[in-house]
N, C-alpha and C positions, 0 to 999 in steps of 0.2 A: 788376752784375746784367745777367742775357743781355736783349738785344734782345726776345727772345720771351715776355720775361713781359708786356712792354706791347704786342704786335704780334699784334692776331687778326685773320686776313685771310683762311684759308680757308673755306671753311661750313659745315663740321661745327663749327667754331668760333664761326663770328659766329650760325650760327642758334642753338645751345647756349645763348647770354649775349643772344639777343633771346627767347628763352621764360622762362630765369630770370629777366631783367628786368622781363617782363609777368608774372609770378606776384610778383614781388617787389613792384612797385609800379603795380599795377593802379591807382590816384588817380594817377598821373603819367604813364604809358604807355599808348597804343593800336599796337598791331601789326595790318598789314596782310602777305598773302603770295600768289604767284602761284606758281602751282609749272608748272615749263618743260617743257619737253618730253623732257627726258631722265630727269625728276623729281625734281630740285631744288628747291628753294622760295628763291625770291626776294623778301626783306621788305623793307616801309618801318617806317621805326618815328616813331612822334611824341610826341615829351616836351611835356606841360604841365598846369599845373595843372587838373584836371578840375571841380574846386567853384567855377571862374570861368568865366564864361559867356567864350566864344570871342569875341563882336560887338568888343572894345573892343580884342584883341590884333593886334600886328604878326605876320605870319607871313610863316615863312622855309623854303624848303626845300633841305636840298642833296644831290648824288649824286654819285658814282662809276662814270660809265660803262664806263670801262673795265677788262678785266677782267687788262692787262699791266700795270695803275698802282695798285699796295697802297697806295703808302705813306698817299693818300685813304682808303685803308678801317680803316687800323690807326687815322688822325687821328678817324675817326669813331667809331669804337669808343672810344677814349682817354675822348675830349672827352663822349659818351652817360654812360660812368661815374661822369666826375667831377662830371654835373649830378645825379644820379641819388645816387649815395652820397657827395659829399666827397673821394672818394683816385682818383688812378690807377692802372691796371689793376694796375701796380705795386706797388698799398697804398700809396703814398707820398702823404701828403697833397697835397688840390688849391690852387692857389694861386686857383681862381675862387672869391670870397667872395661874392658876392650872387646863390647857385643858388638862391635863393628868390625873390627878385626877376625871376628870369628865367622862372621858370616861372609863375609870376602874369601875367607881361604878354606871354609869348612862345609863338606853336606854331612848333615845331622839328621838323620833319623829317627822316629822314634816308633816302638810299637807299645805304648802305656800299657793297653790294655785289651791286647788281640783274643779275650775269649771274654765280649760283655755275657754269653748266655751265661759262665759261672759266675761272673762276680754280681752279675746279678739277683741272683738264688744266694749271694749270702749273708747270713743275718745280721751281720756290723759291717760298719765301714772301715773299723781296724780293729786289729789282737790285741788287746794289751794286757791280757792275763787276768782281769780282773771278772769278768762274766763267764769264762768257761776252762775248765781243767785242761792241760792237752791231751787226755784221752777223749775228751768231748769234742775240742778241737778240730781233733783228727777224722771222727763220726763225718762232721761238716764235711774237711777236704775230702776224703775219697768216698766218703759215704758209710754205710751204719751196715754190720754182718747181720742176716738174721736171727741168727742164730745163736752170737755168743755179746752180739750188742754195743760190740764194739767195730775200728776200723776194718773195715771192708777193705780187700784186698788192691795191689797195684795194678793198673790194664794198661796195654798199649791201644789196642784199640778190642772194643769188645760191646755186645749184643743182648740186650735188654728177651730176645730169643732163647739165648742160651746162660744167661747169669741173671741173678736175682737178688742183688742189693736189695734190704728194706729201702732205703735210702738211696739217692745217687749223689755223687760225692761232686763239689763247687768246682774243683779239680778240671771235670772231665767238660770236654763240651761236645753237644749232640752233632752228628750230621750226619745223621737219614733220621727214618722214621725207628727205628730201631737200634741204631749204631750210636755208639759214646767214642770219644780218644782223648788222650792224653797230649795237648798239643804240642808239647816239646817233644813227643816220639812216634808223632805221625803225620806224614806229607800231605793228608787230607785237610787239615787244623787249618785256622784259618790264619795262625802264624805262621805256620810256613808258606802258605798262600800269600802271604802278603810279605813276606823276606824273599819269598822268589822273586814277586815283581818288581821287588824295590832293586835286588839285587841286581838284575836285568837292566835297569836304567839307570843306574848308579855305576852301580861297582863297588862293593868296599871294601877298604881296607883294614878295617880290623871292628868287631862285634861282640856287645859287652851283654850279656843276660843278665837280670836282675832279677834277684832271688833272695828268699827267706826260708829259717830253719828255728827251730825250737834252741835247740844247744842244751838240751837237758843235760844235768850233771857236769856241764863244763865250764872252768872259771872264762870261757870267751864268749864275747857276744857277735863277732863279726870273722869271716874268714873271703877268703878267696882260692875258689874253686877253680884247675888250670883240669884242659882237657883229658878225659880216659886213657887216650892216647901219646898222652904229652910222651913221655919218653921214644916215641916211634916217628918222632914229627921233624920237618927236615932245621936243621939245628936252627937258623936264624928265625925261625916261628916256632923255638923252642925258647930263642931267646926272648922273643919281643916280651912272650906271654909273662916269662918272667919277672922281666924288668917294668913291666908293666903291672903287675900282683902288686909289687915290693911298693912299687910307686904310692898307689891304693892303701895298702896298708901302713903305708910311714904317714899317709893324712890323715887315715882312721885314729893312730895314736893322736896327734896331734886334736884330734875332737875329743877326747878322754874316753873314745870306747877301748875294748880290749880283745884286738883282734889276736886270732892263729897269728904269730908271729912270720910261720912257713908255710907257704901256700904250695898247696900237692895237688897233684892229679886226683880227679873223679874215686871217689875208693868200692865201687859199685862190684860186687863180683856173680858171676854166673848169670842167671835168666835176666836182672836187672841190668848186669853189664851189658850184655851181651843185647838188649834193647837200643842200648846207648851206641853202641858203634852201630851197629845196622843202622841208625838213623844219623848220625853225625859223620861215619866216616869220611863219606866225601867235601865234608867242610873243612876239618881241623888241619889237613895238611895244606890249606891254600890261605886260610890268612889267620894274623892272633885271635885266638878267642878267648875270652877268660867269663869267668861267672859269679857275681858277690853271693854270699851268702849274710842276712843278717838278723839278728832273734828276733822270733816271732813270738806273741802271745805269751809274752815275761814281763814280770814286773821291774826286773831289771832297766830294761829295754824301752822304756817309753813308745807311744808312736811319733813322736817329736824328733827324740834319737833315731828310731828306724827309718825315718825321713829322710833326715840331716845326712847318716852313712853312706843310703844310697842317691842322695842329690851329692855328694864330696865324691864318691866313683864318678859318676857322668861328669864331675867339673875337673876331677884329676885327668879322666880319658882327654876330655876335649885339650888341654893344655900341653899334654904330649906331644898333641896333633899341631897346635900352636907354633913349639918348641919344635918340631923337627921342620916346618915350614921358614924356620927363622933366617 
């Protein structure tokens, strides 16, 4: 069976299966949506049981900032299904047995795919190494220099007035007539727009981002990224983050990838770090946060496995959440 019967990553596709979802099972879904400025609509979506007062549940939220990394959106899509009806996108039955249980005790979040303006500009529906080199790759995410033809440089947020990409990179998503951002490091994005309001009528406790990385030159394909700040963080949300990595990572072996054995802190330094706390500091000290990383656009790496990685994080997260409820 093609890849593409379990892989909805673009938006006409995930928005389609988050309206059917909410007509479907209004008692289990609330849908949230921001529509950007090119006019896309950017949703969150939240699974749980609705006839149980929210006070006594764990809650978890996860997202997909970026818009060069499917294989996070296809695992969220997947894994939403299989709470929701029992099968994969597939129709192949699911192997999670206690979707009752999890929606009793758990609000789940999801932000698949909070910037459709870039995933929409880009030319596949996944990496798998076999159409484009990652310097070509790369041209795509942040966009093409003009000058030496290669990647265009990183923005946090920045103006089509004052820079000159040949190219604008899948990366960035528009909001003005003139302005780009990077939505993991700017409060304008319509993920953070949409993590604040979820935040706001939720609450969570603990926030898992889902990401993708090349891994050039490294015998790994998968890691787990723990916050910039971890070492500065008050110790029991030093530990969660931890043992919550480790957790992640003993499942990843167990699917025969070959994760960083040790998951570390953010290793960002100078203008990029220094991006990174300005925009996350006021998170990382209030609840766990952790971040997958898993290979992009390798032949190693299938989109099958990049799949699988990040739907085995969302299902290790939720189970913790299970497990301390027990």
């Amino acid at each position: 069976m093609s890849i593409l019967n379990n892989w909805l990553v673009k938006p006409h596709q995930t928005e389609t299966k988050f309206l059917e979802w909410g007509q479907e099972y209004p008692h289990l879904v609330e849908l949230d949506s921001i529509c950007q400025y090119v006019g896309l609509n950017a949703y969150s979506i939240t699974l749980t049981d609705k006839s149980i007062s929210l006070d006594q549940k764990e809650k978890l939220i996860f997202a997909v900032p970026h818009a060069h990394e499917p294989a996070g959106t296809a695992a969220c899509m997947n894994y939403i299904n299989q709470i929701l009806t029992g099968k994969h996108l597939d129709q192949t039955e699911s192997e999670i047995y206690n979707r009752e249980e999890i929606l009793q005790k758990c609000v789940l979040t999801f932000l698949s795919d909070p910037n459709p303006d870039g995933r929409s500009r880009s030319p596949v529906d996944y990496w798998d190494g076999t159409k484009y080199t990652n310097e070509e790759f790369w041209t795509f995410m942040r966009g093409r220099d003009p000058e030496t033809k290669k990647m265009w440089k990183r923005m946090d947020r920045w103006s089509i007035q004052n820079e000159n990409p040949e190219t604008i990179g899948i990366v960035y998503e528009q909001v003005s007539s003139h302005e780009y951002v990077e939505p993991n490091r700017d409060f304008g994005s319509a993920y953070f727009r949409l993590i604040k309001r979820a935040g706001e009528k939720y609450g969570y406790g603990r926030w898992l981002d889902l990401h993708q990385t090349e891994f050039e030159k490294s015998k790994y394909n998968a890691m787990i990224i723990l916050p910039i700040i971890q070492n500065e963080l008050p110790e029991h949300i030093k530990q969660a983050n931890v043992e919550w990595a480790d957790a992640i990572v003993d499942s990843w072996k167990k699917c025969g990838a070959q994760p960083m054995p040790e998951s570390k802190p953010l290793g960002y330094t100078g203008q990029q770090a220094e991006y990174f706390k300005r925009t996350w500091r006021e998170f990382m000290p209030i609840i766990p946060k952790i971040t997958t990383e898993i290979q992009n656009n390798n032949l190693r790496t299938p989109p099958e496995m990049q799949e699988k990685l990040e739907e085995e994080a969302i299902k290790v997260s939720v189970d913790l959440l299970i497990r301390s409820k027990a």
